[in-house]
N, C-alpha and C positions, 0 to 999 in steps of 0.2 A: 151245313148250316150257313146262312147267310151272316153279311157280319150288316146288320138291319140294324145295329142298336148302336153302334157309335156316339150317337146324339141322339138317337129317339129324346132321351131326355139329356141336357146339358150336365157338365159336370157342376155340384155342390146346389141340384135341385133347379137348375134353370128353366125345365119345362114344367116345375110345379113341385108341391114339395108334397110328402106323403101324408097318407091315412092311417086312420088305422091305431092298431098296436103302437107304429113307431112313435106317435107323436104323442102316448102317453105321460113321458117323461122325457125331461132334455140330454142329452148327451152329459157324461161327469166333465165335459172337458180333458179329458185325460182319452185317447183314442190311439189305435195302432193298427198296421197295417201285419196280414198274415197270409199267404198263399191260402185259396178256394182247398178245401176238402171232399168228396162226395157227402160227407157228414154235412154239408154247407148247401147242399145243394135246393135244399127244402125253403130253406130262409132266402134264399137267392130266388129264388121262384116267386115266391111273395111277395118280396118286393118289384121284380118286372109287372106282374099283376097292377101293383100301383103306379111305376112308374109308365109301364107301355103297355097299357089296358087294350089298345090294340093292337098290337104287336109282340105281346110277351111269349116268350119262349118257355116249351114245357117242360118239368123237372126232370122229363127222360131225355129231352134235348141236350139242359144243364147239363144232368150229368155225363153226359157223352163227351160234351167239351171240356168240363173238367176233367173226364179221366184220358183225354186225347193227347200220347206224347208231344205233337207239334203247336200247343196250346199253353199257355202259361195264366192261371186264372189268380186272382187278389182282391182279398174282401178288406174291408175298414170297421172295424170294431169298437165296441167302449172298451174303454182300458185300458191300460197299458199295453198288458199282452193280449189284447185284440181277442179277447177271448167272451166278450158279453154282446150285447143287442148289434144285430148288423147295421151299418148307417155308408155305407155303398159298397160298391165289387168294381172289376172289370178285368178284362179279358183281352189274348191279341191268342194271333194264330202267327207262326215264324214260318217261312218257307224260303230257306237259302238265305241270299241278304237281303230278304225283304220281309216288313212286319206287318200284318193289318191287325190295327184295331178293331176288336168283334163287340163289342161292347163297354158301356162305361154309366153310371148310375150312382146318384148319391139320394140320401134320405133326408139329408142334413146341410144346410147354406151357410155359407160363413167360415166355415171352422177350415177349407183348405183342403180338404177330404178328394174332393175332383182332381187338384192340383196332385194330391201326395200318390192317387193312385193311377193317373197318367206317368208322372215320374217313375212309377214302377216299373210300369210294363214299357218304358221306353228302356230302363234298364238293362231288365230281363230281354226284350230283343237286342240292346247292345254284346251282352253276354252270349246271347247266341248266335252269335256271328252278323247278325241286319246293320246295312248300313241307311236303310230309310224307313219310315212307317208311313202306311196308308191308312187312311178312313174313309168313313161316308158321314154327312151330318143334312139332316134334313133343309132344304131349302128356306120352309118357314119357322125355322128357329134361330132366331139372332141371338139370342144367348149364347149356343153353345159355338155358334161360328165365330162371335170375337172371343170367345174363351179359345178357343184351339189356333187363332190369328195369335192370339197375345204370347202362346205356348211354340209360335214357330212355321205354327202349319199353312202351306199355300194351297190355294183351288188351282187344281191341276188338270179336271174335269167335270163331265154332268152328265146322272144319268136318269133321263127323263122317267118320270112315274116310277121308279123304283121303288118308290114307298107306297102303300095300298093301304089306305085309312077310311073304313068306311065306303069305300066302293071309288075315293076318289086319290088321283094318283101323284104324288107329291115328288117334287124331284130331290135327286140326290145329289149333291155337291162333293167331290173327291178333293180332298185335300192330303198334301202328302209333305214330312219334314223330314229331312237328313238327319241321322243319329250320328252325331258326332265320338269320336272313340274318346 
């Protein structure tokens, strides 16, 4: 699996905020973060649908990365215990001491959700030994590129048309920060 979704959409809804179901009612304010489940995998799916309508990955993809020991997946929840309506996810893949982020999505702006669940999976690759994390973040989205500037991250490379939107090929920007112990 590619890690395509980094920035497909920026963190706390920067490429547009969702449809649908989620925008039925507003978040309690009260939200929490809880490691991805396969039980999650369906509502994670849904939401790629909205967020990377061309790009979304399928629930037998999902589940493959979540149940993937070199994977570390984290959704954002209403409630305390992170246990009601999903309102974002994301994902790294650990390999030795290095981390990439595979994806990252919120349904919800404002409330810091982007924020709390980069901090996670920086974490969680600090705990497993990384001493840097990689990304990709689409070329044409300045959202999520000064969100991951502001959070540390340098452009380190580029890889031309790696993104494939509609038959047209959008490049990829590599940005990379050191996880400090």
């Amino acid at each position: 699996m590619t890690d395509q979704h980094a920035s497909g959409s920026a963190p706390d809804g920067a490429a547009g905020s969702a449809a649908g179901a989620h925008r039925d009612a507003e978040p309690t304010g009260k939200w929490g973060l809880r490691p991805a489940t396969l039980e999650d995998v369906e509502a994670i799916a849904h939401a790629e649908l909205e967020l990377f309508p061309d790009e979304s990955w399928t629930v037998f993809q999902l589940a493959e990365e979540v149940a993937h020991p070199d994977r570390r997946y984290v959704l954002a929840a209403d409630g305390v215990d992170a246990q009601g309506r999903l309102l974002g996810y994301a994902g790294i893949m650990i390999a030795g001491d290095l981390a990439d982020l595979h994806t990252i999505g919120t349904l919800r702006e404002g409330l810091g959700i982007g924020r709390a669940l980069l901090t996670w999976c920086e974490q969680q690759a600090r705990a497993a030994g990384a001493t840097s994390m990689l990304l990709e973040v689409r070329e044409d989205n300045a959202r999520a590129r000064r969100f991951y500037t502001a959070a540390g991250y340098c452009e380190i490379d580029r890889r031309r048309g790696y993104y494939r939107i509609r038959g047209r090929g959008i490049d990829a920007l590599v940005m990379q920060r050191t996880l400090a112990a």
